[in-house]
VOGU-3710 file (C-alpha; in Angstrom, 3 decimals, decimal comma):
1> xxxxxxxxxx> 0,000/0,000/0,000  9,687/-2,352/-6,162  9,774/-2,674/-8,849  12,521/-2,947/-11,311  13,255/-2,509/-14,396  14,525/0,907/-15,833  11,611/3,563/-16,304  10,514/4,578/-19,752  10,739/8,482/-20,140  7,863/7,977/-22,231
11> xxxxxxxxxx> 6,017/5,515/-19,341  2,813/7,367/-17,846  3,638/8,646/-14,504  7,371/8,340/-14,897  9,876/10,685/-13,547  12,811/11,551/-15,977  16,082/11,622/-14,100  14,068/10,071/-11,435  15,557/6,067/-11,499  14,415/3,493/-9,067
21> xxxxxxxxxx> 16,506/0,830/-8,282  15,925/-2,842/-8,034  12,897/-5,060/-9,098  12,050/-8,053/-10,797  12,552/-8,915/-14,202  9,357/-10,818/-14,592  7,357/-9,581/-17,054  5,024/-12,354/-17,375  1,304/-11,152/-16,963  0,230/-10,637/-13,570
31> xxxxxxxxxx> -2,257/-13,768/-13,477  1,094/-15,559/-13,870  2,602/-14,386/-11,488  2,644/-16,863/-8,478  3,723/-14,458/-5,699  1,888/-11,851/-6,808  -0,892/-13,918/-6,803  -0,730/-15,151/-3,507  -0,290/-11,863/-2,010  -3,194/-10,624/-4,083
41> xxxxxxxxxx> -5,809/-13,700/-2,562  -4,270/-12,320/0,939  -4,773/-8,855/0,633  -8,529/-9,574/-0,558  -8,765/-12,273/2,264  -7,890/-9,011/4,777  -10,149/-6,818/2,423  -13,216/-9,171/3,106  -12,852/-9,266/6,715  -12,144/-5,970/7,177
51> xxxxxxxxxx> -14,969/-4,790/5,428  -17,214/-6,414/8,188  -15,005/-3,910/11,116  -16,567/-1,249/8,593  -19,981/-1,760/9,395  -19,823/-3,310/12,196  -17,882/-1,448/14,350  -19,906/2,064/13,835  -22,941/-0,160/14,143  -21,887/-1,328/17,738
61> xxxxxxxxxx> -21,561/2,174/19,027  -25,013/3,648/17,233  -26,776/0,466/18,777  -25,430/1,326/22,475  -25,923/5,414/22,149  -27,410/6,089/19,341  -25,409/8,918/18,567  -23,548/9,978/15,486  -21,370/12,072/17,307  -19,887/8,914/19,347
71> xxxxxxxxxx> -19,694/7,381/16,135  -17,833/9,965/14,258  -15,335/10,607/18,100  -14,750/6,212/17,194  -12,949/6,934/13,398  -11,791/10,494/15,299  -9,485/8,015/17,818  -8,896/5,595/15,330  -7,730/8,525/12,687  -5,559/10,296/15,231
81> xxxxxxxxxx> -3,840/6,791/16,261  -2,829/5,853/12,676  -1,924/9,644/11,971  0,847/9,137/14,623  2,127/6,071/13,578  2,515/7,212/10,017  5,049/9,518/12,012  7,176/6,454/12,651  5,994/3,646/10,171  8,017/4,869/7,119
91> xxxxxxxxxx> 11,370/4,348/9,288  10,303/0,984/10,590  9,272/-0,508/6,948  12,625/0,659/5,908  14,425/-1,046/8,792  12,973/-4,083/8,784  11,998/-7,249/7,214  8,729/-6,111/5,268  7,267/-9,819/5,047  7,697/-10,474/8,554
101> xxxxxxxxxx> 6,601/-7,183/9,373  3,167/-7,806/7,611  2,596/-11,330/9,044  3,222/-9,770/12,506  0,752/-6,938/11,517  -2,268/-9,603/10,541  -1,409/-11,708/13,982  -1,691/-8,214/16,137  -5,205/-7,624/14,215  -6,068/-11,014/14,426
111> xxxxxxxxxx> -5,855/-10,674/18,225  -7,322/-7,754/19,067  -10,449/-7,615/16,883  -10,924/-11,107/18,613  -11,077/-9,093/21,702  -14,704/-7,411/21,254  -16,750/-10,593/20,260  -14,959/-12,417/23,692  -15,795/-9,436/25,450  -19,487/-8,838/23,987
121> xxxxxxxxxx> -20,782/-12,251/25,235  -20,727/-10,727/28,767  -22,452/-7,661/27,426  -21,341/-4,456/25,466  -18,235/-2,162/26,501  -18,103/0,678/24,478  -15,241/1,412/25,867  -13,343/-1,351/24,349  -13,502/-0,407/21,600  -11,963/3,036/21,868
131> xxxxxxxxxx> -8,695/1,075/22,897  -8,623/-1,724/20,302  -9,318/0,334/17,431  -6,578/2,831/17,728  -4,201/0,019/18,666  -5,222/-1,515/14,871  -5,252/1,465/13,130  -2,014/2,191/14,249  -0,466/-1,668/13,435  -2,767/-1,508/10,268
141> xxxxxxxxxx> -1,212/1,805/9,187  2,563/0,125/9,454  0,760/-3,110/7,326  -0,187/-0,008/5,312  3,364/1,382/4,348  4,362/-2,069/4,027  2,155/-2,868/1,654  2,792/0,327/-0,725  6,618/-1,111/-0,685  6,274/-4,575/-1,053
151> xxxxxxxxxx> 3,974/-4,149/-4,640  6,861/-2,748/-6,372  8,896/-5,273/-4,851  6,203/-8,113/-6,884  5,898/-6,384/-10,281  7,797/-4,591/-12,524  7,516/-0,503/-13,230  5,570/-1,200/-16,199  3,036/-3,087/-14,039  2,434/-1,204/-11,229
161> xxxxxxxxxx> -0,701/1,095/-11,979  -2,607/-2,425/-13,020  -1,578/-4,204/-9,973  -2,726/-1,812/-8,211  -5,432/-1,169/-9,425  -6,018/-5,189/-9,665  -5,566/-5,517/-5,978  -8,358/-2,649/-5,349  -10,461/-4,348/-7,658  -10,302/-7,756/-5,908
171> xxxxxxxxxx> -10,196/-5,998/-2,370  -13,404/-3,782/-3,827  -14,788/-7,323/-5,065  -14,470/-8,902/-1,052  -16,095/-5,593/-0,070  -19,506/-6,066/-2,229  -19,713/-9,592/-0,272  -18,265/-8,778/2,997  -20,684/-5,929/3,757  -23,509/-8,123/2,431
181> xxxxxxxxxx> -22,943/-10,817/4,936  -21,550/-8,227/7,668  -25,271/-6,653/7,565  -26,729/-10,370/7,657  -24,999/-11,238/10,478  -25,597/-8,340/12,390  -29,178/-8,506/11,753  -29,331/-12,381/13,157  -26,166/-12,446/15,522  -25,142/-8,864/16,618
191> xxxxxxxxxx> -22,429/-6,651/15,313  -20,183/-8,163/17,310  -20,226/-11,194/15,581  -19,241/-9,661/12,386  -15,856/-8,175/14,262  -14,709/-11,632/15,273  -15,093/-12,542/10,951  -12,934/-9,558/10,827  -10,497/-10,963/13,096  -10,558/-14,499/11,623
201> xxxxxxxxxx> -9,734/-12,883/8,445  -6,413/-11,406/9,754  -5,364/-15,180/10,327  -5,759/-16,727/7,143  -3,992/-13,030/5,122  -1,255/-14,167/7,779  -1,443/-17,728/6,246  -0,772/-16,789/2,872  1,947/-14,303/3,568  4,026/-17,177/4,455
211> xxxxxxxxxx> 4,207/-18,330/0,918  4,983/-15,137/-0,454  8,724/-14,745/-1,603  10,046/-10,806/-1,769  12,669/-9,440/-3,697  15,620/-8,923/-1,117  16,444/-5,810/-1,058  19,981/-4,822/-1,916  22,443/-3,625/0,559  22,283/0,229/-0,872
221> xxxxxxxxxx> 18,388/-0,139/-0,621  18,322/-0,536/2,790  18,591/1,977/5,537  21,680/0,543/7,617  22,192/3,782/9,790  19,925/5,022/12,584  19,697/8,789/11,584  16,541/9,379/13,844  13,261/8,392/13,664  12,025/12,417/13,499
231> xxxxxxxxxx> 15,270/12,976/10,415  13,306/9,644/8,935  10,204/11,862/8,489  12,070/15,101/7,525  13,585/13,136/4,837  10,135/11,654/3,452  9,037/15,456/3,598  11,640/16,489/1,832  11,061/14,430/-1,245  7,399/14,882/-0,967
241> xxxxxxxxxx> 8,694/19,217/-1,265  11,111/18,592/-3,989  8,813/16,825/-6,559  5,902/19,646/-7,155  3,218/17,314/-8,345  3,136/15,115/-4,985  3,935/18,368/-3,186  0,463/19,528/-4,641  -1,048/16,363/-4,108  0,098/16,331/-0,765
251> xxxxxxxxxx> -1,698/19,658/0,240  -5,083/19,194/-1,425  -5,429/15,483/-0,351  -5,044/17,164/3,114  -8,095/18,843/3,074  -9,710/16,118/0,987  -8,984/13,854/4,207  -10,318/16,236/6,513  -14,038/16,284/4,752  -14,442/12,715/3,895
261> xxxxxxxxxx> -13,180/10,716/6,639  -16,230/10,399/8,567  -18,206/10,216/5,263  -18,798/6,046/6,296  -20,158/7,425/9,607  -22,696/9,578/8,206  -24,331/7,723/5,461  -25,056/4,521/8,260  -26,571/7,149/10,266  -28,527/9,184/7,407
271> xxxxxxxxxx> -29,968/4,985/6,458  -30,785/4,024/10,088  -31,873/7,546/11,724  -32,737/9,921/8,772  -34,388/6,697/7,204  -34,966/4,245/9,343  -33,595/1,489/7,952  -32,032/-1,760/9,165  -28,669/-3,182/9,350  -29,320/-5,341/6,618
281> xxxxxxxxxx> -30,157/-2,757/4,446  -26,738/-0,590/5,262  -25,206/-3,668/4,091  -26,534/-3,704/1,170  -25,815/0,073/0,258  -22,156/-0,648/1,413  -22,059/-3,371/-1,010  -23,751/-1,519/-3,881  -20,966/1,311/-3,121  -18,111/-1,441/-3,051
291> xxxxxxxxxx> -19,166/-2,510/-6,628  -18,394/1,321/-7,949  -14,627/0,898/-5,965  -14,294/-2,273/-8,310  -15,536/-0,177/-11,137  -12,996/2,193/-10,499  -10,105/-0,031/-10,010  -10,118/-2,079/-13,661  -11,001/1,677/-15,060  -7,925/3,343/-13,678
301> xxxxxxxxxx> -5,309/2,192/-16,026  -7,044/2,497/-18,690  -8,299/6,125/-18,134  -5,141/7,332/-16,733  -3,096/5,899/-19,612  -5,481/8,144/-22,044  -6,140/10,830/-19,870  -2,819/11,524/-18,013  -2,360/11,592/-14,111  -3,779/15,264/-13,981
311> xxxxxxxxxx> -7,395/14,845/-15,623  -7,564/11,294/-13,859  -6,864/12,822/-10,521  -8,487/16,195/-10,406  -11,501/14,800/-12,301  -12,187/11,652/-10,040  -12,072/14,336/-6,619  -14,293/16,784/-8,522  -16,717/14,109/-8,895  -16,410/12,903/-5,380
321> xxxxxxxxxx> -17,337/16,118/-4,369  -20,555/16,103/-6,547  -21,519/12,363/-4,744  -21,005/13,401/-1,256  -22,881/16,388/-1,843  -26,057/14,672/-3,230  -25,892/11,897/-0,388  -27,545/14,139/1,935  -30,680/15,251/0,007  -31,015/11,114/-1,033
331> xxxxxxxxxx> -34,180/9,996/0,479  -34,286/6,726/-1,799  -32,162/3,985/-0,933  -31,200/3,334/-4,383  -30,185/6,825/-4,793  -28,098/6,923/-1,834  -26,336/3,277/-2,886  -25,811/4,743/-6,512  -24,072/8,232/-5,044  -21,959/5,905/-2,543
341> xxxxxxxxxx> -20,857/3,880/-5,576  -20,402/6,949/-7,382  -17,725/8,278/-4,747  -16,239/5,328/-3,913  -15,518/4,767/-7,700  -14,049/7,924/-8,040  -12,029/8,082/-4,597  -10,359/4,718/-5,619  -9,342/6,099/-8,843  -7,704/9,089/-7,366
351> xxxxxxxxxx> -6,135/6,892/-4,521  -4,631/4,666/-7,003  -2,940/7,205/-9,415  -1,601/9,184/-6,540  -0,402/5,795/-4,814  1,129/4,576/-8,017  3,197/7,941/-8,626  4,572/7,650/-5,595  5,752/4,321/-6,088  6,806/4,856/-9,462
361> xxxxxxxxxx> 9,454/8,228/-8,524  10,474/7,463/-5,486  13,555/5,416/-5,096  13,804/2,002/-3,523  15,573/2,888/0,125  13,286/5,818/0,268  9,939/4,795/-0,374  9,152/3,417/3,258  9,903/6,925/4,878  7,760/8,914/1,661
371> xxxxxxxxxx> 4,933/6,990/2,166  5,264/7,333/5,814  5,321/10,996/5,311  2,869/11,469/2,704  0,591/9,460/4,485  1,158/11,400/8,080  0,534/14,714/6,611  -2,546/13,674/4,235  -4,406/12,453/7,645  -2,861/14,995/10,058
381> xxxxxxxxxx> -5,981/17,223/10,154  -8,499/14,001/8,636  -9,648/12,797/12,296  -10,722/16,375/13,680  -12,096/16,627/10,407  -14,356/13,314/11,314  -15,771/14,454/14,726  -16,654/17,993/13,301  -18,448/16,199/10,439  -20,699/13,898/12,352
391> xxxxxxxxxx> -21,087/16,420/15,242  -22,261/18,776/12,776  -24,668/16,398/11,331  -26,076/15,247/14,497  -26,919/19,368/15,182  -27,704/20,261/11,750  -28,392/17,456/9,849  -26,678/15,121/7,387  -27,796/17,723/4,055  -26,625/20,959/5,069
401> xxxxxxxxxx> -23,455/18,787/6,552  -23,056/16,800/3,082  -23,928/19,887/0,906  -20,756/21,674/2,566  -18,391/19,248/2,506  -19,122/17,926/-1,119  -18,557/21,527/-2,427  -15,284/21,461/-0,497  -14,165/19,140/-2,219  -15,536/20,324/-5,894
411> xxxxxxxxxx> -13,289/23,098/-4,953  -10,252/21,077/-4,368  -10,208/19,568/-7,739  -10,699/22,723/-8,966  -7,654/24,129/-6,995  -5,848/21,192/-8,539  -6,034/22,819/-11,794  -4,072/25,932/-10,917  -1,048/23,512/-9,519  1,531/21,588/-10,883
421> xxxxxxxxxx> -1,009/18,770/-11,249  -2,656/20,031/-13,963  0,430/19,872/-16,370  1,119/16,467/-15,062  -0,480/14,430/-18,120  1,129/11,004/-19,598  4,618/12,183/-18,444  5,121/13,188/-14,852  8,485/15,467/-14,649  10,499/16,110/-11,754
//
C-alpha cells in the first residue's frame, strides 16, 4: 500500500532523471505471477474481513448510544492513532523485514479484533472499543506502508498502476460480499459477531503471507544507519517538497482527508436515523458502493493511460465532491447506494494514481519513509475533520453537513487545476 526494471521516459507517470533501483525482471502477466498472486488472494482475504469492522464497528456504538457524534469521536481516535504512527511507520518498513513485518501486523489484528466478540458475550463495553481500534489502526497503518513497498517489490515498473489497481479491484470485489454478509450477520447475531469474521480474516492473510517470496532488497536499498526516527520523516518530507506534483497532491489530499473521513459514519446514520432502515439494508448500500470501488479499479489504467495523471486525478475528486454532496438530500435507498458507488468509484481512482506515482518516482531505500510521510501529513488534520463532520450532522443534519463538505471538495479539484497537477499528463516530470 519495487519494482525494477529501468523507467521509460515515455512511461505514464514516470519521472525523468528520477531512477528506481531494483525489481524483478518478470514480465510475465500478472495472473502468472505466483507471488503476486498469492499476495493478491491475501490482501482480498484481509479486504473481506475488514470490510465487516466497517460496518460493524460504527454499528456497535449507534446500537449502544445512538449517537452519530460517538460514532464519528470512534474513526476520530482511530484517525488520530494511525496519523501518529505514520510519524514512525516509514522508518520501521525501511528497517525491517517487510514480510515479517506484515505477518506480525495480521497476527496483532487477528488478536485484538478477537477481543470485542470475547468481550461482547458478557455484554457491550463501548469502551473497548476506543482502545482496540486505535491500537489496529495504528499496526494496520505500518501493514499499510508495508504494503505500498512490497507491490513494487512483486511487479515490474511497467506493471504497477494495473496491480494496483487489480488488488483494489479484488479488495473492492471482497467488499460487495463482505458488507452483504456483515449486515446479515448483524441482523441475526449482533455486530459483534461480524468483528470476530474480521479478526478471523487477519489469520488466514497471515497464512498466505508465508508463501509469499520478496525481492531482497539490496544492501544500498536498505537503511543501515539510525539517523533518527524524526530525520526519517524530515527526509520523506523532503522528497514529498522537492517533486511539485506530490507536493500539490500532498496539500489538497489534506483537506480532501479532513471532509471525507467520517463520510462512512454519516451515510449509516442518514440509512438508520434519517431513514430508518435496518442493518441489513446498510449492508446492502455498502455493497452496492463497493461494486463502484471495483468499477474504479479495472477503469484506472485504462483512463489514466489516455487521460494523463492530472485529468484522472483532479476529475475523479471533482466528482467525489458532486456524490457526497447529493448523499444528503437522497431519500431513496437506491439513490443513496448509486451516489456511494459513485464516490467510492471515483475516490479509488484518485487513490490509485496518486499511490502509483509515488511508487513509481520514489527510489527504492526511500519509499518506506515517503509513504510514511505522505501518508502522516494527508491524515494529520483528517480525524478532527471526522468528529466535526458527524457532530455537525447530528446538530444540523446530514444535508446541510453533506452539501458543505461535497462543495469542499468540488473546490479542491478545482484548486488542482491551478497547480503543478494540472500539467502532469502522460509524463510526470520532476
Amino acid at each position: 500500500m519495487t519494482y525494477g526494471a529501468a523507467r521509460r521516459e515515455d512511461e505514464p507517470g514516470s519521472s525523468a532523471g528520477t531512477p528506481c533501483s531494483g525489481g524483478p525482471r518478470d514480465t510475465r502477466p500478472l495472473w502468472r505471477q505466483r507471488d503476486f498472486g498469492i499476495f493478491w488472494v491475501a490482501q482480498t482475504l484481509s479486504v473481506l474481513g475488514d470490510s465487516f469492522a466497517l460496518i460493524a464497528l460504527p454499528l456497535l456504538v449507534l446500537e449502544a448510544t445512538g449517537s452519530v457524534a460517538r460514532m464519528g469521536l470512534l474513526t476520530a481516535v482511530g484517525g488520530a492513532a494511525a496519523v501518529v504512527a505514520a510519524v514512525f511507520a516509514g522508518a520501521v518498513v525501511d528497517r525491517v523485514d517487510r514480510r515479517r513485518l506484515l505477518i506480525a501486523c495480521d497476527l496483532v489484528r487477528m488478536g485484538l479484533y478477537g477481543l470485542i466478540p470475547l468481550v461482547w458475550l458478557f455484554g457491550p463495553q463501548i469502551w473497548l472499543l476506543y482502545v482496540v481500534l486505535p491500537l489496529c489502526e495504528a499496526v494496520g497503518m505500518l501493514f499499510a506502508v508495508g504494503y505500498v513497498t512490497v507491490v513494487r517489490a512483486l511487479v515490474g515498473t511497467g506493471q504497477l498502476t494495473e496491480a494496483n489497481g487489480r488488488l483494489n479491484a479484488t479488495a473492492a470485489a471482497a467488499g460487495v460480499l463482505g458488507p452483504l454478509c456483515a449486515g446479515l450477520v448483524a441482523a441475526w447475531s449482533g455486530p459483534a459477531a461480524a468483528v470476530g469474521v474480521d479478526a478471523a480474516s487477519f489469520g488466514l492473510s497471515a497464512t498466505c503471507l508465508l508463501f509469499v517470496r520478496f525481492r531482497e532488497r539490496a544492501p544500498d536499498e536498505r537503511q543501515d544507519g539510525r539517523p533518527g526516527l524524526w530525520q526519517d520523516l524530515r527526509t520523506g518530507i523532503a522528497f514529498l517538497h522537492g517533486h511539485p506534483v506530490l507536493r500539490s497532491l500532498t496539500a489538497l489530499l489534506f483537506g480532501f482527508s479532513f471532509l471525507t473521513l467520517g463520510l462512512n459514519d454519516l451515510v449509516i446514520y442518514h440509512l438508520k436515523h434519517d431513514l430508518g432502515h435496518d442493518d441489513r439494508t446498510v449492508g446492502t448500500v455498502m455493497a452496492v458502493g463497493a461494486l463502484g470501488a471495483i468499477t474504479g479499479a479495472l477503469l484506472v489504467a485504462r483512463v489514466r493511460r489516455r487521460l494523463g495523471f492530472g485529468p484522472t486525478w483532479t476529475g475523479s475528486v471533482a466528482v467525489c465532491g458532486l456524490a457526497f454532496a447529493g448523499l444528503g438530500w437522497a431519500h431513496d435507498v437506491p439513490v443513496v447506494a448509486a451516489l456511494s458507488a459513485a464516490f467510492l468509484a471515483c475516490a479509488g481512482m484518485a487513490g490509485t494514481c496518486s499511490m502509483s506515482l509515488r511508487q513509481e518516482v520514489t527510489p527504492e531505500h526511500l519509499l518506506g519513509r515517503v509513504t510514511s510521510a505522505f501518508w502522516t501529513l494527508q491524515y494529520a488534520a483528517a480525524p478532527v475533520g471526522a468528529a466535526v463532520l458527524t457532530w455537525a450532522a447530528e446538530e444540523q443534519g446530514t444535508t446541510p453537513v453533506a452539501l458543505v463538505a461535497g462543495a469542499a471538495c468540488v473546490a479542491l479539484a478545482a484548486t488542482g487545476l491551478f497547480t503543478p497537477i494540472r500539467g502532469s499528463g502522460r509524463t510526470v516530470s520532476r
